[in-house]
Residue, then its C-alpha position, 0 to 999 in steps of 0.5 A: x500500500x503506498x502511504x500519502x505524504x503529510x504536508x511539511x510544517x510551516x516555518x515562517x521567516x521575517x528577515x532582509x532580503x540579500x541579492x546574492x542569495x547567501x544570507x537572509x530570507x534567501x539562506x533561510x528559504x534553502x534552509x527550510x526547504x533543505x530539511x523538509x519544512x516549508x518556508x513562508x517570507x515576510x520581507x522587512x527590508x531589501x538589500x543590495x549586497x553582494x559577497x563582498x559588501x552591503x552597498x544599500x538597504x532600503x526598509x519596507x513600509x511597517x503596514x506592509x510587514x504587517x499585512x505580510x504577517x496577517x496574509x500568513x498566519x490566517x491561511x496557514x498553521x505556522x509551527x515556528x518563527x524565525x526572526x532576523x533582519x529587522x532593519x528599524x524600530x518601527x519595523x520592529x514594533x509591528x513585528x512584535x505586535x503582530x507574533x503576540x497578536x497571533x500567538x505565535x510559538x517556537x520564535x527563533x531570533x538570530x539578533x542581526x545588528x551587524x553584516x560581515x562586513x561591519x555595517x549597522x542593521x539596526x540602529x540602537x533604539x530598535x536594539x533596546x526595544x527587542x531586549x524588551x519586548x521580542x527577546x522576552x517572548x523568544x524561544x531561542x535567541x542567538x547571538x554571536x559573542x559580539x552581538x552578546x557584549x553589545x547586548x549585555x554589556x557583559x565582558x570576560x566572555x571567555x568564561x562563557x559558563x557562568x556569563x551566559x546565564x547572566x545573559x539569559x536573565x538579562x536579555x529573558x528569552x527561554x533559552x540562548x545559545x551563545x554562538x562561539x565563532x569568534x572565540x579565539x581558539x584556533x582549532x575549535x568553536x564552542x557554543x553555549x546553550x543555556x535553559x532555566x534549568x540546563x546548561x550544555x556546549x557544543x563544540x566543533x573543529x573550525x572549518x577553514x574556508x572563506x565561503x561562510x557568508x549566512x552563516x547564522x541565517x542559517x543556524x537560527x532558520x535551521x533551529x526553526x525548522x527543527x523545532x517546527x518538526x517537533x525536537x526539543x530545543x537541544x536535539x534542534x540545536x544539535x541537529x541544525x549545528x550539524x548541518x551547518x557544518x556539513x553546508x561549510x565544509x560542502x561549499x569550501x572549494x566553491x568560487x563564487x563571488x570574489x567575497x565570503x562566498x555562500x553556504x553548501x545548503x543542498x549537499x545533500x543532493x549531490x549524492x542522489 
């Protein structure tokens, strides 16, 4: 007997979009799709940017994020949220108005305040209203260890068992994972996940390669899609930490663009 299929879980993402198609709502649209979920957009902001530089950004209208929002949620099931680039404050106010509106649940938020190639994405008044308002009703928030100093003012990072608790009670997301890339050991990357109740580190071997453009679009939209499937919030962060790994080392010996080039989002289809 041949068994239907059931449809994929809906993960929504509300991101920037890049037009190299490396990071924001593009990397997340390969990444859900990459591991089985169905990704719905909402557009906050479109850039111009390759994999070299963000050249322009130009910020769509808060209404139209939120009707982008509303069409979403009133016609499909979300199972989870990922939230990234939110470009300002009034963007960032709809946002969070319209996740409370609709009850939305597993809110994954990778806080973009930076690109890779060091410009502002967004402007500090929008920061202090997510510590206050978005961060608060997150499931997962992650931050890089730049992005945790910048949010918490927090130093001595280094020792990152006792400061990401204080950080987690700061910033009141359900769990934080603390991103461990720019930690200066040379041979491996440890990130942090803490809980109210649990604490757990996952560390890796670093993969040299200059393709690591999307990185942590990838990361949180995985966690996303995970969630949305039914993990647990460490079995989805295990689970999508693994895939990116395997998206870096697929994509080390690929020559595009002449910058940080993308991720390897579908090597899982090179062997079939």
């Amino acid at each position: 007997m041949t068994s239907i299929p059931t449809s994929p879980p809906v993960i929504l993402t509300i991101a920037g979009s890049d037009s190299s198609a490396g990071a924001g709502i593009q990397a997340d649209l390969k990444t859900i799709s990459a591991n089985n979920g169905y990704a719905c957009t909402v557009i906050t902001a479109v850039t111009s940017q390759n994999t070299q530089r963000v050249y322009d950004v130009f910020s769509l209208p808060p209404p139209l994020v939120a009707s982008q929002i509303n069409a979403i949620f009133s016609d499909f099931n979300v199972a989870a949220v990922k939230v990234g680039m939110l470009a300002n404050i009034e963007i960032t106010r709809v946002v969070v108005e319209q996740l409370l509106a609709h009850k939305a649940k597993n809110i994954v938020v990778d806080p973009v305040m930076l690109s890779t190639s060091g410009r502002e994405l967004l402007s500090h008044e929008a920061v202090s209203y997510c510590k206050e308002h978005l961060y608060p009703i997150s499931t997962v928030l992650t931050p890089n260890l730049p992005e945790l100093e910048a949010l918490t003012e927090l130093t001595g990072t280094k020792n990152l068992t006792k400061t990401t608790q204080k950080a987690r009670q700061q910033l009141g997301c359900e769990w934080l994972l603390i991103k461990g890339g720019h930690s200066d050991n040379p041979t491996h990357s440890t990130d942090y996940l803490i809980g109210a109740d649990s604490a757990r580190s996952f560390s890796s071997p670093r993969i040299q390669s200059r393709n690591t453009h999307g990185t942590g679009c990838t990361l949180s939209s995985a966690i996303a899609t995970f969630l949305a499937q039914g993990h647990s919030v460490e079995a989805s962060v295990d689970k999508a930490k693994q895939y990116l790994s395997n998206a870096i080392v697929n994509a080390r010996h690929q020559k595009l663009g002449k910058g940080h080039g993308p991720l390897g989002h579908f090597y899982c289809l090179k062997s079939r």
